[in-house]
C-alpha positions as CSV (number, residue, x, y, z in Angstrom):
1,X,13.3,13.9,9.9
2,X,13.2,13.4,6.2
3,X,12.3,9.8,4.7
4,X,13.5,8.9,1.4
5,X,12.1,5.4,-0.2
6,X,14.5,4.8,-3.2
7,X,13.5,1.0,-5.5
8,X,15.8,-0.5,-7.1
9,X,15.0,-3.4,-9.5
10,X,17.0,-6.6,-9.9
11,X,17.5,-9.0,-12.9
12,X,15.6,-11.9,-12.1
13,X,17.5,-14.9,-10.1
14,X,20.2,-12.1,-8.7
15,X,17.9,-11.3,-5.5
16,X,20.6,-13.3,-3.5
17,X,23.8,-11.6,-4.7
18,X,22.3,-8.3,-4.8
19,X,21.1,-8.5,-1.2
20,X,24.9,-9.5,0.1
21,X,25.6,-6.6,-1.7
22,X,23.6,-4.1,0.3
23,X,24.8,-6.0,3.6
24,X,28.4,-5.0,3.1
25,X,27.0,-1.7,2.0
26,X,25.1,-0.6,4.8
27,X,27.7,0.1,7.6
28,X,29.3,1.6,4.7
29,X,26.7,4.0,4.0
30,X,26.2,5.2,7.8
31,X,29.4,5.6,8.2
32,X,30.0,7.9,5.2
33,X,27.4,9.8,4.7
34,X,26.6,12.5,7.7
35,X,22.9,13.1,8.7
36,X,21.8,9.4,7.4
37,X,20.4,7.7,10.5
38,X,19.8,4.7,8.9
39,X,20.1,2.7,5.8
40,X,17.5,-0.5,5.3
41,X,17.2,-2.5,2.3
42,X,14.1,-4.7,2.3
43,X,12.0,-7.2,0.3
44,X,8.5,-7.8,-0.7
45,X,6.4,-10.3,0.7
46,X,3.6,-11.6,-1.2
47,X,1.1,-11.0,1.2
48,X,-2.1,-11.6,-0.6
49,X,-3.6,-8.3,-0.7
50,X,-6.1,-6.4,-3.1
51,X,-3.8,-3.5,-3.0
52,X,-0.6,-5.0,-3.0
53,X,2.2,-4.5,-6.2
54,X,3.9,-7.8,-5.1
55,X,7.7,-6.8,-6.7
56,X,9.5,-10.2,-6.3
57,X,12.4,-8.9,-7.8
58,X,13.1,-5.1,-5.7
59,X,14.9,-4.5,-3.4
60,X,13.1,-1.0,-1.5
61,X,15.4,0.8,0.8
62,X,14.1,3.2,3.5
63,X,16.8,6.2,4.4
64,X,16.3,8.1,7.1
65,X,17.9,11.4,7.5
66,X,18.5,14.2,10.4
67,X,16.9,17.3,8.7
């Protein structure tokens, strides 16, 4: 299984937008691209944390892919 972790920063006040966005786009991605298993955009919670880069406005998306 290979993992890829790919950011993607977005202009402040466009997290909404850009999220629809990657909702239309994920079925589109699994469907086109053989080997990805999946396709998950996510957001960063401010969680407090000593260790944490909170990134309010990224979007990280996790691939997964057959190998």
């Amino acid at each position: 299984m290979i993992y890829v972790l790919a950011r993607a920063r977005v202009r402040p006040g466009c997290m909404k937008p850009a999220l629809d966005c990657y909702r239309q786009l994920v079925p589109l991605v699994l469907a086109a691209e053989p080997g990805c298993l999946a396709y998950e955009p996510t957001g960063d919670l401010d969680r407090g944390l000593g260790n944490q880069e909170y990134a309010p406005d990224e979007i990280l998306v996790v691939e997964q892919w057959r190998s």
